[in-house]
DRENBA-525237 format. One record per residue: residue number from 1; residue in one letter; x, z, y of N, C-alpha, C in turn. Coordinates in steps of 0.001 Angstrom, whole numbers, plus 500000, padded with zeros to 6 digits. Example, Ala and Ser with C-alpha at 12.3 -4.5 7.8 and 13.67 -1.06 7.14 Angstrom:
<pts>
1|A|513190|507800|494310|512300|507800|495500|513200|507800|496700;
2|S|512850|507080|497750|513670|507140|498940|512900|507870|500030;
</pts>
This chain:
<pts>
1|X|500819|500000|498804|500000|500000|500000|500863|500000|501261;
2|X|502119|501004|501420|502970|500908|502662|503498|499496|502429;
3|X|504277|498879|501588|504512|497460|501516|503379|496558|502293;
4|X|502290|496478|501928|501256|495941|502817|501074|496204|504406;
5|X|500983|497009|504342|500941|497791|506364|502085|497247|506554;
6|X|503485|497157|506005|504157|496792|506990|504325|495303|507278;
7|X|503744|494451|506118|503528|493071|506388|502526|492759|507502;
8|X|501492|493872|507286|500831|493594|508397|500955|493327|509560;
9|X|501944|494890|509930|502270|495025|510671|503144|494103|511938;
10|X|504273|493520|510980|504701|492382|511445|504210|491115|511416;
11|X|503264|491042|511306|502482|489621|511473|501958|490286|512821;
12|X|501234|490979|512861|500349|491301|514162|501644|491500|515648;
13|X|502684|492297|514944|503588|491950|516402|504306|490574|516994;
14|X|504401|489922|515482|504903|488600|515871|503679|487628|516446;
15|X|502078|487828|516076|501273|487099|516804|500993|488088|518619;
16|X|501395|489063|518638|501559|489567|519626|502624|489080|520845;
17|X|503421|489120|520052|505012|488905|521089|504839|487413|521064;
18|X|504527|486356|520737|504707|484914|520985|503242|484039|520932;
19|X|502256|484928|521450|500578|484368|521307|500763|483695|522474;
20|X|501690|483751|523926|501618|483302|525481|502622|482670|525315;
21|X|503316|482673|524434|504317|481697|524692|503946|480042|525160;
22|X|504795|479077|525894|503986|477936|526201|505758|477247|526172;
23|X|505701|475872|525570|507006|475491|526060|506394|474312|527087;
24|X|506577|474029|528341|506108|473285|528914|507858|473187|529909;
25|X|508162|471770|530112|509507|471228|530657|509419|471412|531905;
26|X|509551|472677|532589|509348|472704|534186|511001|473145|534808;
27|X|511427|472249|535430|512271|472890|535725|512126|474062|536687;
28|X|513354|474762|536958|513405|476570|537220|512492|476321|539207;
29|X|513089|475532|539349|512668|475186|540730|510999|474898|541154;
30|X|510835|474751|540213|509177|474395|540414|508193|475484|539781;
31|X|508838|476290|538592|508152|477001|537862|508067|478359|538549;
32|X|507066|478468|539258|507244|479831|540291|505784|480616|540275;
33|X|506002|481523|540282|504818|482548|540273|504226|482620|541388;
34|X|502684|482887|541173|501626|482594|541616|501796|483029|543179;
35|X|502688|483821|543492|503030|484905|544398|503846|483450|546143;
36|X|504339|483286|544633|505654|482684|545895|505115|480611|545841;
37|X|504220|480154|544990|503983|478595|545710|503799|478396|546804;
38|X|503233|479782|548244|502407|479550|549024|503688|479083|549935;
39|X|505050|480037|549305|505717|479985|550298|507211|478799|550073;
40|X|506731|478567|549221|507851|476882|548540|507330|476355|549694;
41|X|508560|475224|549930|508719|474345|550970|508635|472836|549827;
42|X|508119|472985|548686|508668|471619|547411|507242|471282|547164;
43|X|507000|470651|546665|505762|470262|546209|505271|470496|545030;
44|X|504608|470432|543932|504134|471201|542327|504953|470247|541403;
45|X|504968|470777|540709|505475|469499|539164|504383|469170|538452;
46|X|504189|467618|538386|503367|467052|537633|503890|465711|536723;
47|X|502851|465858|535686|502667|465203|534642|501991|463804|534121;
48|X|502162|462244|534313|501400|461398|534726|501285|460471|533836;
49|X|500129|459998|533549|500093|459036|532100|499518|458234|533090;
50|X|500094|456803|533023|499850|455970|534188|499948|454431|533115;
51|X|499121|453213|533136|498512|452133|532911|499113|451232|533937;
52|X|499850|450178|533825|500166|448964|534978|499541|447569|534309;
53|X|498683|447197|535465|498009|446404|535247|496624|445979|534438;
54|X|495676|445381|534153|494422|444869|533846|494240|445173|532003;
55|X|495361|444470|531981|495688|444621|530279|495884|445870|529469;
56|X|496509|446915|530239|497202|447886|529796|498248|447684|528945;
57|X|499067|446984|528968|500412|446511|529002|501308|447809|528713;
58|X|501628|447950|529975|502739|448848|530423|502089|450160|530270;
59|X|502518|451205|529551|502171|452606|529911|503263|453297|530200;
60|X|503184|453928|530961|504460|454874|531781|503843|456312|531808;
61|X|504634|457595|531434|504887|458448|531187|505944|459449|532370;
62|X|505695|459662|533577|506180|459986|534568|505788|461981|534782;
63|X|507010|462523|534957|507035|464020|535276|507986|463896|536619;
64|X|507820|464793|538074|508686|465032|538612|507818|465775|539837;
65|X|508233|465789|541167|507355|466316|542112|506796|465398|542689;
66|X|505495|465992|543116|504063|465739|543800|504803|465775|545522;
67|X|504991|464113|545760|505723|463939|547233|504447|463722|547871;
68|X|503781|463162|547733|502493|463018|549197|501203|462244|547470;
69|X|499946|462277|548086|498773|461530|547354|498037|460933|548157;
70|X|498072|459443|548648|497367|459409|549834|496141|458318|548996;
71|X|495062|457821|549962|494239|456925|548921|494434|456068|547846;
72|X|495606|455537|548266|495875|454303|547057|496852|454366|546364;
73|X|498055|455428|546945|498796|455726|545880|499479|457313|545918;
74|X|500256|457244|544742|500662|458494|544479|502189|459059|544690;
75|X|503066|459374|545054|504436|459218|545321|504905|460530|544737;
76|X|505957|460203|543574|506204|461517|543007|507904|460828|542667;
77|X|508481|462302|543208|509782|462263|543291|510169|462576|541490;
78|X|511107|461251|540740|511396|461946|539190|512606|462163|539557;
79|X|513699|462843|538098|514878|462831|538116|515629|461218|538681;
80|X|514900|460248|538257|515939|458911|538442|515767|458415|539846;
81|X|513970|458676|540561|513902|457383|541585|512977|458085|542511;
82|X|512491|457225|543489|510902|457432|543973|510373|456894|544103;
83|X|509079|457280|543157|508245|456256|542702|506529|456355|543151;
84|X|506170|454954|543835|505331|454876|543989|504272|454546|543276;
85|X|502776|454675|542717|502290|454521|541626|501004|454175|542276;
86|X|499895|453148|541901|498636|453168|542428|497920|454105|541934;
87|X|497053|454943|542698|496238|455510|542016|495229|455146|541074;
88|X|494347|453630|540898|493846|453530|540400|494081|453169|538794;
89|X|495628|453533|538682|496088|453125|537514|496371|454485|536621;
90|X|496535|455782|537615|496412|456936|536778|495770|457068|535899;
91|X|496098|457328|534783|495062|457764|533861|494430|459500|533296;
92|X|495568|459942|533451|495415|461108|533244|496726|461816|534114;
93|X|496498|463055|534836|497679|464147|535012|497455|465497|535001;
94|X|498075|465895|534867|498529|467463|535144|499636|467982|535836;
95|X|499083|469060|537079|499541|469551|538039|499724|470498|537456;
96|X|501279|471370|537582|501402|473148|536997|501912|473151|538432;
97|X|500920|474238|538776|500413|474887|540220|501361|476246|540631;
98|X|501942|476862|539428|502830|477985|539168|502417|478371|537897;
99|X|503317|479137|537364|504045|479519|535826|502908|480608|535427;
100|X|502346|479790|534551|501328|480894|533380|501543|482153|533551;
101|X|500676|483397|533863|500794|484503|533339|500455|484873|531939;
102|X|499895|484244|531092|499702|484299|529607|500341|485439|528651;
103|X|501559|485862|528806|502432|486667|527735|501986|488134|528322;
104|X|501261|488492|529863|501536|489916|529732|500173|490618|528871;
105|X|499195|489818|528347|498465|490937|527701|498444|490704|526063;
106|X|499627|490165|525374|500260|490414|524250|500897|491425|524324;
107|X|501647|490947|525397|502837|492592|525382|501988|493577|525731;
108|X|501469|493993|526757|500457|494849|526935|499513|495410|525049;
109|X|499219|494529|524576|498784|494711|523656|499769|495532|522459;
110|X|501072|494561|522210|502218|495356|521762|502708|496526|521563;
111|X|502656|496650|523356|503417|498122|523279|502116|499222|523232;
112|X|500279|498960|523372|499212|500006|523132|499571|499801|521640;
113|X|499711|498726|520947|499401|499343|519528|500823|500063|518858;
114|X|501836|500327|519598|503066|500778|519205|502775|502255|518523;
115|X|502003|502816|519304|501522|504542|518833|500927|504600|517347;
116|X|499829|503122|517348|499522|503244|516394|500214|503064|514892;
117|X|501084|502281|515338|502097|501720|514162|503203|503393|513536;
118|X|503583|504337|514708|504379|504859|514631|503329|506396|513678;
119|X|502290|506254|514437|501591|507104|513473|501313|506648|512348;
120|X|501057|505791|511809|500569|505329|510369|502043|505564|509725;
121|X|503116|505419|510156|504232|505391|509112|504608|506506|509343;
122|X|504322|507553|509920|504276|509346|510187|503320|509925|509236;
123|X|502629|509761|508814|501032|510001|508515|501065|509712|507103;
124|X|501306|508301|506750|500503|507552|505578|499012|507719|505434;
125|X|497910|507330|505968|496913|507379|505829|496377|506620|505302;
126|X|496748|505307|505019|496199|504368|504090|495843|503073|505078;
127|X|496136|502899|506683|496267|502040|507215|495039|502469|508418;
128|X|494628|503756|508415|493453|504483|509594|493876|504121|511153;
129|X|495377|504875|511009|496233|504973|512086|496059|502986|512695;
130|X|496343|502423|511965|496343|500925|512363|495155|500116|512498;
131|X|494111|500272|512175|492741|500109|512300|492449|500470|513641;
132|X|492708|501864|514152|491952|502382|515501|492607|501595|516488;
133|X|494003|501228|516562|494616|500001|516955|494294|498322|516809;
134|X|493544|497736|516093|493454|496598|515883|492608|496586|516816;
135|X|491737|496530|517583|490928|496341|519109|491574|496295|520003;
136|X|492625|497180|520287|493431|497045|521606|494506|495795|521270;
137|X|495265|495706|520195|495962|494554|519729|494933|493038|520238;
138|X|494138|492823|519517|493204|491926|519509|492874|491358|520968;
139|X|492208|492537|521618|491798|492083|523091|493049|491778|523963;
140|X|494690|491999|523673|495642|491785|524535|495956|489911|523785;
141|X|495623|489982|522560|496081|488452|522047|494749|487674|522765;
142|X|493835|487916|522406|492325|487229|523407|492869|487108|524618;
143|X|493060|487900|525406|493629|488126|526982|494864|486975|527083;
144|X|495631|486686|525997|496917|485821|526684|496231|484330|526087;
145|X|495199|484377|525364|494832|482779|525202|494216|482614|526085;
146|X|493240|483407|526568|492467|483028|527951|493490|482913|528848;
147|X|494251|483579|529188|495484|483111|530126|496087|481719|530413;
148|X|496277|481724|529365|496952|480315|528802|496161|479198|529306;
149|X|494710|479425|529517|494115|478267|529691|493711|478504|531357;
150|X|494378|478847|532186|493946|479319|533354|494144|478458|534164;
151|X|494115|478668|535668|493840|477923|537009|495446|477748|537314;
152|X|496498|477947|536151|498179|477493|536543|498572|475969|536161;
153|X|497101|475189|535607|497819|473852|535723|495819|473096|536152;
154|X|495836|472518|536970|495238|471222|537520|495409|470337|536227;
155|X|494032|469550|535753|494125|468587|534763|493365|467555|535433;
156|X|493537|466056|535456|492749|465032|535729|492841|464042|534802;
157|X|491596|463444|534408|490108|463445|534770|489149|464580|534406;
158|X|489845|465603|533426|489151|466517|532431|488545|467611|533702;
159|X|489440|468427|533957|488546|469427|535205|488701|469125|536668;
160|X|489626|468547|536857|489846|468187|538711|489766|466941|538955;
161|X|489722|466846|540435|490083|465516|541129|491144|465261|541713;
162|X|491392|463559|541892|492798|463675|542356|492917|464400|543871;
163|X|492312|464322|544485|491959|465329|545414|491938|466106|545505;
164|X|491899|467010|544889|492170|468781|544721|494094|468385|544732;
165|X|494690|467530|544069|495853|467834|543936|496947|467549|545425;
166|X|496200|467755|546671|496438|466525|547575|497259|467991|548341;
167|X|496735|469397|548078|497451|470476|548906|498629|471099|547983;
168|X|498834|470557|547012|500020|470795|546489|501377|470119|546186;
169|X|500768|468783|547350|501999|468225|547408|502990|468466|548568;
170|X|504396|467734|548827|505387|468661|549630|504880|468202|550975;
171|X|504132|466684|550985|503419|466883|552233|501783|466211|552413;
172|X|501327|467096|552424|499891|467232|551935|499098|466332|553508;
173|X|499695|465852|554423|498947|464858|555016|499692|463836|554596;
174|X|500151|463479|553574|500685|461907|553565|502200|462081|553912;
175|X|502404|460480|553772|503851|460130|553988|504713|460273|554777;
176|X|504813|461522|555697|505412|460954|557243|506383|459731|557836;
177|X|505862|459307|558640|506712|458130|559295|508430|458113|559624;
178|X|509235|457045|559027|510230|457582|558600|510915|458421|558003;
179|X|510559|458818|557150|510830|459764|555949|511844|458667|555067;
180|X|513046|459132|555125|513838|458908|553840|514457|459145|552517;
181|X|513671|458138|551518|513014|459003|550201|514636|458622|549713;
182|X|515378|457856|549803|516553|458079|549141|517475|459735|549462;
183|X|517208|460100|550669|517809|461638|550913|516687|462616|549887;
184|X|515800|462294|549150|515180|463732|548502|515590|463808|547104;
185|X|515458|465158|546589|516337|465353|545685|515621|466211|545203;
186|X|515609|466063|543773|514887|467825|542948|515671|468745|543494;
187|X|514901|470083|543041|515126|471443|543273|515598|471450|541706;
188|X|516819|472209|541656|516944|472727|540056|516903|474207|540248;
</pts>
């Protein structure tokens, strides 16, 4: 029976400790907490599944920053270039607005059911001690999937418009006049 609890056991901390995990390619410069986007001077990192032309031919696969969105097109700074894109050829994107909070109510969850773990292997009760714990465990793994799916990334066509994404770019009235896109450069 202790052989069992402790398999348990470690299944429930390992779905605990890595339930928020997310690997998503943001570099360090863009991936910023909810706290500090207001006060970035950069624009969001986004994600762009983009169609050229009638046929659908060409599909392009574009990540970098959100430089201006004005009616007809989209200007997003990548690692290689700057690239202008029509909007009506977007097909799908995603804006990450700032970095998931997702992982703190695993851990949160973690360290409430820690008491319980430490009493059951104090105790031997037959797995009581870990039972009165499986609710608080549970609602911190619930808590980081709902997280996970939160207001830290903008999706289009699925929940937003390209319009909503228009204040998270680095300049949210458009292109300014004379602006030279060969001087811009990621943030790493």
């Amino acid at each position: 029976m202790l052989k069992r609890i402790r398999i348990f056991t470690v299944i429930f901390a390992f779905l605990i400790l890595f339930g928020g995990c997310r690997s998503a390619l943001i570099p360090a410069g863009y991936n910023l907490g909810p706290r500090d986007v207001s006060k970035s001077f950069t624009g969001c990192w986004i994600d762009v599944f983009s169609v050229s032309g009638d046929s659908a031919v060409l599909k392009v696969n574009l990540s970098g920053e959100l430089i201006a969105l004005q009616d007809d097109s989209a200007y997003i700074l990548t690692e290689v270039s700057f690239v202008a894109l029509p909007v009506n050829n977007i097909k799908s994107a995603e804006l990450h607005v700032f970095k998931p909070q997702g992982a703190m109510g695993p851990v949160v969850g973690l360290l409430s059911f820690l008491p319980n773990i430490a009493g059951e292997i104090a105790s031997s009760t037959g797995g009581a001690f870990l039972l009165l714990g499986v609710p608080v465990a549970v609602s911190g793994i619930l808590f980081g999937i709902g997280e996970a799916g939160s207001n830290a990334t903008l999706k289009y066509p699925e929940k937003n418009n390209l319009e909503e994404f228009v204040k998270f770019a680095r300049f949210p009235q458009g292109l300014p006049s004379g602006l030279k896109t060969k001087e811009l450069h990621l943030i790493r």
